[in-house]
C-alpha positions as CSV (number, residue, x, y, z in Angstrom):
1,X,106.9,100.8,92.3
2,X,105.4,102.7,88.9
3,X,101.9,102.8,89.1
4,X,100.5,103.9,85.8
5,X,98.9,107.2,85.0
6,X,95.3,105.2,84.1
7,X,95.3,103.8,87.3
8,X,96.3,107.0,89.3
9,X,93.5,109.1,87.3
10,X,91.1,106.5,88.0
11,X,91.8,106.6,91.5
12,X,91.5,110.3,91.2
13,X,88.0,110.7,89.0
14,X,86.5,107.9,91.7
15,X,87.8,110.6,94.5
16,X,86.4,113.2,92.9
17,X,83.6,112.0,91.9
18,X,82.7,111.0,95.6
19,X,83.5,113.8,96.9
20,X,81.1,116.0,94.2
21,X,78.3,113.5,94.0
22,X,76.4,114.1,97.1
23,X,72.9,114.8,97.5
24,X,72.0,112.8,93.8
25,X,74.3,115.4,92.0
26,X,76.4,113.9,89.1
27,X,79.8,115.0,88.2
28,X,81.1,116.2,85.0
29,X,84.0,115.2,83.0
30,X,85.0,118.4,82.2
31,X,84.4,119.4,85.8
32,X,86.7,116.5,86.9
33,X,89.4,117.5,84.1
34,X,89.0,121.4,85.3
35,X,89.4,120.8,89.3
36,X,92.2,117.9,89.0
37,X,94.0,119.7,85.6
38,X,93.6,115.8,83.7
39,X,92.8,115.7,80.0
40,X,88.9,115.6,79.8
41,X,89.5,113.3,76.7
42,X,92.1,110.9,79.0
43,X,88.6,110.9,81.5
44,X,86.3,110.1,78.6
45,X,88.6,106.8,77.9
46,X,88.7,105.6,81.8
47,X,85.1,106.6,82.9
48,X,83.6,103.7,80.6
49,X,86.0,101.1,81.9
50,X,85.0,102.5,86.0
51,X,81.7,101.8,84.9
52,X,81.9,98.5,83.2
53,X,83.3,97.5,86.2
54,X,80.0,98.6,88.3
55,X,81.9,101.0,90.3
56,X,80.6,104.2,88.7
57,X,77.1,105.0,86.9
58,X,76.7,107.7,84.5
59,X,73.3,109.7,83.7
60,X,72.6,110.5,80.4
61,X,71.8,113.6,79.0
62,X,72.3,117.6,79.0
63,X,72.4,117.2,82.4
64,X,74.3,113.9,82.6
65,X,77.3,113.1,84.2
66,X,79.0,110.4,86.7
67,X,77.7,109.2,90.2
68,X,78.9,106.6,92.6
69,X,77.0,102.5,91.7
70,X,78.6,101.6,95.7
71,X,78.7,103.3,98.5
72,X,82.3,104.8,98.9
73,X,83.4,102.1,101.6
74,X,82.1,99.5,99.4
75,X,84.4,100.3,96.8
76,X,88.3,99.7,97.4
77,X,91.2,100.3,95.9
78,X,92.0,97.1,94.6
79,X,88.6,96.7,92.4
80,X,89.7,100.3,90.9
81,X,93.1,98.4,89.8
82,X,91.8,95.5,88.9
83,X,89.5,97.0,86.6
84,X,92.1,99.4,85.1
85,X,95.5,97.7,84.9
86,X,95.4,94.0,86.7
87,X,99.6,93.7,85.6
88,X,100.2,95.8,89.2
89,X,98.8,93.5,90.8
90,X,100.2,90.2,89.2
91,X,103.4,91.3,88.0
92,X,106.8,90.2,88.9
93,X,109.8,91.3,87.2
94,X,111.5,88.6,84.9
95,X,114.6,87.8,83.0
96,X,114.4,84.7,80.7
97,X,118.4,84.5,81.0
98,X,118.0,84.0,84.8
99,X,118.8,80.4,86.4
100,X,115.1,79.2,86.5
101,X,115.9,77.9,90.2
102,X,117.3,81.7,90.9
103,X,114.4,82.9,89.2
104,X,111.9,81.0,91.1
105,X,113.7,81.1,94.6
106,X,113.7,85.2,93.8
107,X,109.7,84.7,92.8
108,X,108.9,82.6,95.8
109,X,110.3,84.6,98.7
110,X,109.8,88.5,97.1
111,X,107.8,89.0,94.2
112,X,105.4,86.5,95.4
113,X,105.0,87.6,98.9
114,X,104.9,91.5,97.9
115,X,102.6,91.1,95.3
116,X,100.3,89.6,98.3
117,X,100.9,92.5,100.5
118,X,100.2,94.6,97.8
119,X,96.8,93.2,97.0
120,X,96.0,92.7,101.0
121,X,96.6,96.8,101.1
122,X,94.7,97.7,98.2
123,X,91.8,95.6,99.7
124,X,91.7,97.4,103.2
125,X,91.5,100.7,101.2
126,X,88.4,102.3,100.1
127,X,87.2,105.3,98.4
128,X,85.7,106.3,101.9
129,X,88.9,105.9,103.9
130,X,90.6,108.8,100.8
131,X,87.5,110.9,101.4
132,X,87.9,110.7,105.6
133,X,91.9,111.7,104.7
134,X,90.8,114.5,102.2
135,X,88.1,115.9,104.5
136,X,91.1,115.9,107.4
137,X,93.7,117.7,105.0
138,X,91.6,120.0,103.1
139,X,91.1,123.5,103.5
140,X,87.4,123.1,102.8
141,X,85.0,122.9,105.8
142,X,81.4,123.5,105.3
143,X,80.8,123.6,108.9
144,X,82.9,127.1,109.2
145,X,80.9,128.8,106.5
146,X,79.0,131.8,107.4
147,X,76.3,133.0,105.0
148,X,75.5,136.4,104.6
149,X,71.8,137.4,103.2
């Protein structure tokens, strides 16, 4: 399955900005661009559509930037889709010189029925359940840092 680069760098920014957002900060485009190596401008075009969707909020100003509108378990993987490229989700291949009853018999007992699993998945996932699996695999634990004065 191709999953396009809007949807992937959406799912990325909303990680991102999750993970950077805490304690009322706001994140950066050109932060998210610099610590993920996207194209701040390819940001600039997906950001508005996150937030038109209610899933991000942006702060206005010299100190502006993106925060979370949910709490990260509220938000799940299949909103982030929907909002950015619904086709994943609805799609099944086609040929118009297919037998319509081969067609439909092929729709009906694989597109169909993976299509639903595909949509069940993205709804058990959230932005909180990629943050628990970043916090696990990351080299980054606050807890272990010693300050020196």
């Amino acid at each position: 399955m191709k999953v396009s680069a809007k949807v992937e760098c959406g799912i990325v920014a909303l990680l991102d900005i999750a993970i950077n957002c805490t304690g009322g900060n706001v994140v950066k485009v050109v932060n998210i661009a610099r610590r993920q190596g996207v194209s701040a401008k390819y940001l600039e075009q997906i950001l508005p559509i996150l937030r038109n969707a209610a899933l991000i909020r942006s702060v206005k100003g010299a100190k502006g930037g993106y925060t979370l509108a949910k709490e990260p378990d509220q938000i799940t993987l299949r909103q982030v889709i929907e909002a950015l490229d619904i086709s994943l989700l609805t799609n099944s291949p086609s040929d118009e010189n297919l037998d319509p009853v081969i067609a439909g018999a092929i729709s009906d007992k694989l597109w169909s029925r993976m299509n639903e699993n595909l949509c069940q998945c993205a709804e058990s996932v959230t932005i909180a359940d990629l943050i628990s699996c970043y916090q696990e695999n990351s080299q980054f634990n606050p807890e272990t840092l010693l300050y020196y004065i």
